[in-house]
N, C-alpha and C positions, 0 to 999 in steps of 0.2 A: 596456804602453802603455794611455793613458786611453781609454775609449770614445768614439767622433765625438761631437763636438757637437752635440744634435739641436737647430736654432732654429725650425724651423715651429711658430708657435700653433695650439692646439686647438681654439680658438675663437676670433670677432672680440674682439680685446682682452683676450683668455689667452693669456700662453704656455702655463702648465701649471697642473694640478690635481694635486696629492697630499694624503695621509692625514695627519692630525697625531693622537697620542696626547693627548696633551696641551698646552694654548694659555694663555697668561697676559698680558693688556696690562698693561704697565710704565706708570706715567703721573709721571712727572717722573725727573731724573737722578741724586737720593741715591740711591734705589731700583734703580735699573737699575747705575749703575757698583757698588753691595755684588751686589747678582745675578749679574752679569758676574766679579764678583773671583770670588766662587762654585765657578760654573759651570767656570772656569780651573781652578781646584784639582780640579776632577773630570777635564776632560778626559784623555787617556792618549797620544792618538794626534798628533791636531792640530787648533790656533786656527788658524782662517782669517778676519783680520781686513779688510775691507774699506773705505775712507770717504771720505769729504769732507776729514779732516782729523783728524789725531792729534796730541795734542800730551803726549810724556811725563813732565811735568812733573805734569800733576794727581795727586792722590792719589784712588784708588776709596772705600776709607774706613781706618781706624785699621790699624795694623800690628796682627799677632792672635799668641797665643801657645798652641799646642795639642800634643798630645802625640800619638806612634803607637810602640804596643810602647814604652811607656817612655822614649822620644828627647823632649824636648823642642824645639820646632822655632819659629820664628818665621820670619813674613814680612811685607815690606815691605808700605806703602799706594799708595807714588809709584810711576805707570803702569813709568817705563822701568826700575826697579831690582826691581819685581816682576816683569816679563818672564825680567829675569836670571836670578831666584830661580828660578822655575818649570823653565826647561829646567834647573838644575842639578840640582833636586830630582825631574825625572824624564828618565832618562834616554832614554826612548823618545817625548818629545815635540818636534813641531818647530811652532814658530809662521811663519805669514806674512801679513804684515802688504802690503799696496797701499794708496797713498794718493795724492789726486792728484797732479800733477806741478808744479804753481803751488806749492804747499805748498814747495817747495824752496826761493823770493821769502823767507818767511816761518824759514828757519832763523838766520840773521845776526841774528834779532831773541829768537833761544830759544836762545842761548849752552849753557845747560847741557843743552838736547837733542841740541845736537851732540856733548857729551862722551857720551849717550847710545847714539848712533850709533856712535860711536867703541867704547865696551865690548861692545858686539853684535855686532863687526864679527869677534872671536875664535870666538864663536858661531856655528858653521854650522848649528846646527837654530833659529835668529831669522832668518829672511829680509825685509830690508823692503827695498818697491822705490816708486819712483813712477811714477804712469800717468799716461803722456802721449797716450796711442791718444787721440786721439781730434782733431776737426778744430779750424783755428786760433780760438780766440774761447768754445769748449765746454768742460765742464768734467765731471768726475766724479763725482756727489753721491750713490752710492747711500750705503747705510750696512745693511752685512750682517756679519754674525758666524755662523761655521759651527762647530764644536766635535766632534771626530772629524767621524761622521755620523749623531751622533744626535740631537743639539740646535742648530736655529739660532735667529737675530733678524734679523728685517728694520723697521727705520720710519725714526726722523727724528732719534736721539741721534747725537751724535758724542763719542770720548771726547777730548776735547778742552777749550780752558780756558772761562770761565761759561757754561756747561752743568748745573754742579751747583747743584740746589736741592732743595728738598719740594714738597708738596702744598700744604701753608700760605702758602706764597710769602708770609713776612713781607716789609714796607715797608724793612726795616734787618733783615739777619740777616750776623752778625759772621759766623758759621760760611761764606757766600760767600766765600771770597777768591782772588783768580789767585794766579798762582803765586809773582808777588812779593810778595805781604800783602795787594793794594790789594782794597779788596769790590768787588763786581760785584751789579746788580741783579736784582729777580726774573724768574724766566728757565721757562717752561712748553714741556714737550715729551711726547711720545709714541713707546713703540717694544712690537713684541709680541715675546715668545718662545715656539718650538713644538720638538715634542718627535716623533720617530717618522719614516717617512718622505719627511715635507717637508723634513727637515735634509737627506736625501741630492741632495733636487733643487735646492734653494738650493746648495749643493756643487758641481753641474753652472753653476750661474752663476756659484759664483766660482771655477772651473776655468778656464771660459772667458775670466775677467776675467783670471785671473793668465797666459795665452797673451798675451793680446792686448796686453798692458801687459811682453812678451820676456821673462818666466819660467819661460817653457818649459811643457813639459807636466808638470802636476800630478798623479799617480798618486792612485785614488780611496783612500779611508780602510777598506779592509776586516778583518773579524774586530774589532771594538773590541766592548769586552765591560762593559756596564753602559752607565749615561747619564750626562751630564753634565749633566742636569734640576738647577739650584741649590737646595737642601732649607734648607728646610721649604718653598719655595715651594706654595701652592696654584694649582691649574687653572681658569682660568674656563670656558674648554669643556674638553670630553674629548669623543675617538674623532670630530674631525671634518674637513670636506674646505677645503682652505685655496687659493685660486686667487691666480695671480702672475702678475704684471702690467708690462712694461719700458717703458723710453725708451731709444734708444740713436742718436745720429747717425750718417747713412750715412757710411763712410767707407774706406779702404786697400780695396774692393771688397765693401765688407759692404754688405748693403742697411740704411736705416734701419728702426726699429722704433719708434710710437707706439699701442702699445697700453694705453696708460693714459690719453692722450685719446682715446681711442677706447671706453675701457671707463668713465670719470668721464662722458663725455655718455650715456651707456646707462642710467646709471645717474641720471641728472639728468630726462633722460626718463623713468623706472620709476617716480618716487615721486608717490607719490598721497595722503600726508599732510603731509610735510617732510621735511627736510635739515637734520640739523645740524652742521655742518662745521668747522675749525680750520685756519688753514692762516694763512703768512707771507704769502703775496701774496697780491693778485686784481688780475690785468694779463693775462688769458687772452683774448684775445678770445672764441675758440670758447666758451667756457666761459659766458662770459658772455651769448653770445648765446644758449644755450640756455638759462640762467638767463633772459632776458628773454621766451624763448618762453612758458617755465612760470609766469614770474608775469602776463605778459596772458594766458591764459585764463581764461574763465570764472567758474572754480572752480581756484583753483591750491594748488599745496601750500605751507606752510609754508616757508622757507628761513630760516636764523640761520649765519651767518658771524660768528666769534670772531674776531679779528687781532688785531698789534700795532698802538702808535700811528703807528708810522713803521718805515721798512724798518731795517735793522742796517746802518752807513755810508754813508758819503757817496754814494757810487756808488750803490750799490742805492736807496738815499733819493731820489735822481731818477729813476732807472727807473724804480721800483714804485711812488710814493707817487702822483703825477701821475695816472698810467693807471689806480692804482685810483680815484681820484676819477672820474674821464670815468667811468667804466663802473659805477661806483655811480649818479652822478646819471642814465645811462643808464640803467640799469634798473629804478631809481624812477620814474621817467617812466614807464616804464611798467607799474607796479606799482599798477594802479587797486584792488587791495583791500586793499592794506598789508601784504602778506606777505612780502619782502623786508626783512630785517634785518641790520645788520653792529654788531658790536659789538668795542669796545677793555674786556679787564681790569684793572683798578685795584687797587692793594694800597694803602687811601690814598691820597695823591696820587703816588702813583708807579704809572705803567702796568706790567704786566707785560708780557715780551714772547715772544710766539707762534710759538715756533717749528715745533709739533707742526703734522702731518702727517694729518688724520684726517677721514672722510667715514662719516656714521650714515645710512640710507635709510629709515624706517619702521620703523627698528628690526628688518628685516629683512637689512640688509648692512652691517659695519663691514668699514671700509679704510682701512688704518694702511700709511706710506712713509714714500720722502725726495720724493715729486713734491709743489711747490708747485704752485700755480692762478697760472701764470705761463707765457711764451709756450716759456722755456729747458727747463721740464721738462717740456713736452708734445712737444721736437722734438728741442732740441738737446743738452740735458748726461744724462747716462746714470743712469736712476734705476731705482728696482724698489719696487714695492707690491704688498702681501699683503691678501687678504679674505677674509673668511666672507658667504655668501650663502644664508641660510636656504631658499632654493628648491633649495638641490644638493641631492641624495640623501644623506642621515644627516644634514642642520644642518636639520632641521625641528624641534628642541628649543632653538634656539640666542636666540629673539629676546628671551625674560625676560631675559638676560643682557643683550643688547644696548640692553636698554630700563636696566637698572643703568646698567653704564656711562656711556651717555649725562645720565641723571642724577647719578651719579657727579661727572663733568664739571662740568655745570651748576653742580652746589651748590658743585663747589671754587671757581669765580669769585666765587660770591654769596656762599660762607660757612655753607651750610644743610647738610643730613644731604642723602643721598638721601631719604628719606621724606618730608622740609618741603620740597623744592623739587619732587617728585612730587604730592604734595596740592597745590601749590600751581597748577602745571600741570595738572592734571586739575579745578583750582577755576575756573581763568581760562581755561581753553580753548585755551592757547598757549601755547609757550614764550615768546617777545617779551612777549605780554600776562601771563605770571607776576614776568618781570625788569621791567616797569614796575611793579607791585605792590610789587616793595619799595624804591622811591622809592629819596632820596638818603640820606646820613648813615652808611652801615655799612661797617665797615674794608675790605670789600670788595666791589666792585663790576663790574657789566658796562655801560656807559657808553655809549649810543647813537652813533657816527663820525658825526661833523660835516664837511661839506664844508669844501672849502680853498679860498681865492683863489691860484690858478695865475698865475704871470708867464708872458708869450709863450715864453720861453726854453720852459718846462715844458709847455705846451699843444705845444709844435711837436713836441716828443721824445716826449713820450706818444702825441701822436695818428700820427706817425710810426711808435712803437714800434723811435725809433732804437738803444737800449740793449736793448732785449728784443722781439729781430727772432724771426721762429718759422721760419726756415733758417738753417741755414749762412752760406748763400752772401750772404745778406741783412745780415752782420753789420757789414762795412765799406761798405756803398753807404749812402751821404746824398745820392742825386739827390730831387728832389722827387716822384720817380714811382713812389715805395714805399708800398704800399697802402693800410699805417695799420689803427688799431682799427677805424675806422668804414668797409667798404664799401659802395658803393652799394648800394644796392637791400635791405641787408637790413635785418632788424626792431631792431636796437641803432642802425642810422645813421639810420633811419626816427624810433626813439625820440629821440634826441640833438637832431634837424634839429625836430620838436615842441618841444621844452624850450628849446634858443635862441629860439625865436617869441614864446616866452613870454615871458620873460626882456626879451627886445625891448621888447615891448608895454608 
């Protein structure tokens, strides 16, 4: 029998802190589905696949041909006929796969992942189930991979369809295509992998995930011998402490859990140079209010916000796109020294789009999930974020790294090295003031977000926060007595009620 579920955090806004051997950020999805095909071929014991959304149709990358004792062996590229291959090819592997329960809407429309479903179904060591725990209107987004229990990932990929791209995020890359031919546009995301054991506690989460979603109890993974670390991968840290972070709606008796808005304001508070952040939404109010706390002070830090142009469909397009507007010209308002910035990627004239998960603090804390900066994954749909925090005990060698990375980043939107977009940043004194430095005209770009003219329709449902309520229970009430972005009395509706006067005037 599994050991109890222990849910008590250790901290406000941890659940838990473990060791990782070794830590690697993934940064876009060619990369991480070859690392994932990988890492499959190592595992022995069990893939415990977790997500937002799976779809078996993609290919990880080329089918491969290699040898052991002589045998000549080949294996598939496309997700659902590599699954096959794998438990055949070992006989002591069993995969299980959770994914949410909406995702079912979306089968009638993947003809040949049904047939998928259907070949697996002989297969008792492929369990795939869908999760529907959870309350009406919520939805399931973490995206964790556990591998025996000695290697997992937690961020913001899904192996699912346009998800795959590079680094380069060409303007036209043939090599994009869904599953029936057609391309798909440049597509930017973020996920880490870690080694040691933080895989065995991420394990305990998705134990609990595959309970709570009628799976029964999941027997832990003991005695697996070797790692399933994907080689030649290299390490960005080594030997350090990696803290984890949930959202979970209360719900069948469970109490809620938001300790990643609880640990993102902590950490919005903490920084005393900047914030360099990536994230699909900004419709948070909390979040935003403490954003406005820190850029009216004084002396405030630095903030750069990278998005897409616009949310990913229709639906979300009117949640997200409206509320971030409010809450940007909010906190411009009250940005007296110009340190709030938000910026859309350009590959050309085609935006890219933002789907990564990622929060940089002085270069002291990276925090990679599936939680956007939106009201659902501070309260209501069930997410999980990983970070390093140079202040734990053993990550006080961590921050050179974090300061790459983060340039890293930078230079893949603009097109520089780390080292040209570093000089350049240490020339101008700022990140914003090095991305204005290099003007218009280069294939790639970070593009200042321009406000939008809002119709009534959209100012009522944004300021409402009818589509992205931050309860439950909040999700079907449209009386006009729902609280909205802007409450009284504080410093965002204080900001806003300024900027209309203006605007008046």
């Amino acid at each position: 029998m599994a050991d109890p579920f222990d849910d008590a955090p250790v901290e406000p806004g941890v659940w838990r802190f473990a060791r990782a051997s070794r830590v690697r950020v993934v940064i876009d999805a060619a990369d991480y589905f070859d690392l994932m095909q990988r890492a499959m071929l190592k595992a022995r014991r069990r893939v415990l696949l977790i997500g937002w959304d799976f779809d078996t149709r993609i290919h990880l990358l080329r089918g491969r041909r290699w040898y052991q004792k002589g045998i000549k062996r080949q294996y598939p590229s496309r997700l659902g006929s590599f699954f096959v291959w794998l438990v055949r090819h070992n006989p002591n592997l069993e995969l299980k796969i959770l994914k949410w329960g909406f995702g079912m809407l979306k089968l009638g429309f993947r003809g040949t992942m049904l047939f998928d479903l259907a070949r697996w179904f002989p297969h008792r060591r492929i369990d795939f189930k869908f999760d529907n725990a959870h309350p009406l209107g919520c939805s399931h987004h973490q995206k964790i991979v556990v591998l025996d229990d000695t290697v997992a990932v937690c961020g913001g990929i899904d192996m699912t369809d346009r998800r795959w791209d590079t680094p380069e995020h060409k303007e036209r890359d043939k090599r994009r295509r869904r599953p029936w031919g057609a391309l798909h546009g440049p597509w930017h995301d973020i996920t880490m992998i870690m080694e040691g054991p933080i895989a065995g506690t991420l394990q305990e989460l998705g134990r609990d995930r595959w309970r709570r979603a009628g799976g029964g109890e999941l027997e832990r993974v003991e005695g697996s011998t070797g790692s399933a670390w994907p080689d030649p991968l290299e390490a960005h840290f080594t030997d350090v402490e990696i803290g984890i972070a949930r959202t979970r709606a209360a719900y069948d008796g469970d109490e809620g859990v938001s300790e990643i808005e609880e640990l993102i304001l902590r950490h919005i508070a903490r920084a005393k140079r900047f914030i360099y952040a990536e994230n699909q939404y900004f419709a948070s109010r909390r979040i935003a209010e403490a954003i406005c706390a820190r850029v009216a002070e004084p002396d405030p830090p630095e903030i750069v916000l990278v998005m897409p142009a616009t949310a990913d469909g229709w639906v979300e397009a009117k949640a997200m796109d409206p509320a971030r507007d409010l809450l940007f010209r909010a906190v411009k308002a009250a940005d007296h020294k110009d340190r709030f910035h938000l910026y859309v990627p350009y590959a050309g004239d085609t935006s890219i789009y933002v789907h990564a998960k990622l929060t940089i603090v002085d270069d002291e804390i990276i925090r990679i999930g599936s939680a956007n900066w939106n009201n659902r994954s501070m309260g209501l749909d069930s997410e999980c974020d990983v970070f390093i925090d140079c202040a734990r005990p053993g990550n006080g060698d961590c921050g050179a790294t974090i300061r790459d990375l983060r340039l890293d980043l930078l230079g893949e939107h603009v097109d520089l090295s780390r080292d040209e977009i570093g000089a350049l940043v240490e020339q101008h004194g700022s990140m914003s003031a090095a991305i204005t430095s290099l003007g218009a005209g280069r294939t790639h770009t970070l593009r200042p977000y321009q406000v939008q003219e809002l119709s009534d329709l959209e100012l009522e449902l944004a300021e409402r926060q009818m589509l992205d309520p931050e309860e439950p229970a909040e999700m079907f009430v449209l009386t006009p007595r729902r609280r909205g972005l802007f409450r009284r009395g504080s410093l965002l509706a204080r900001s806003m009620k300024r900027l209309r006067k203006r605007n008046r005037a």
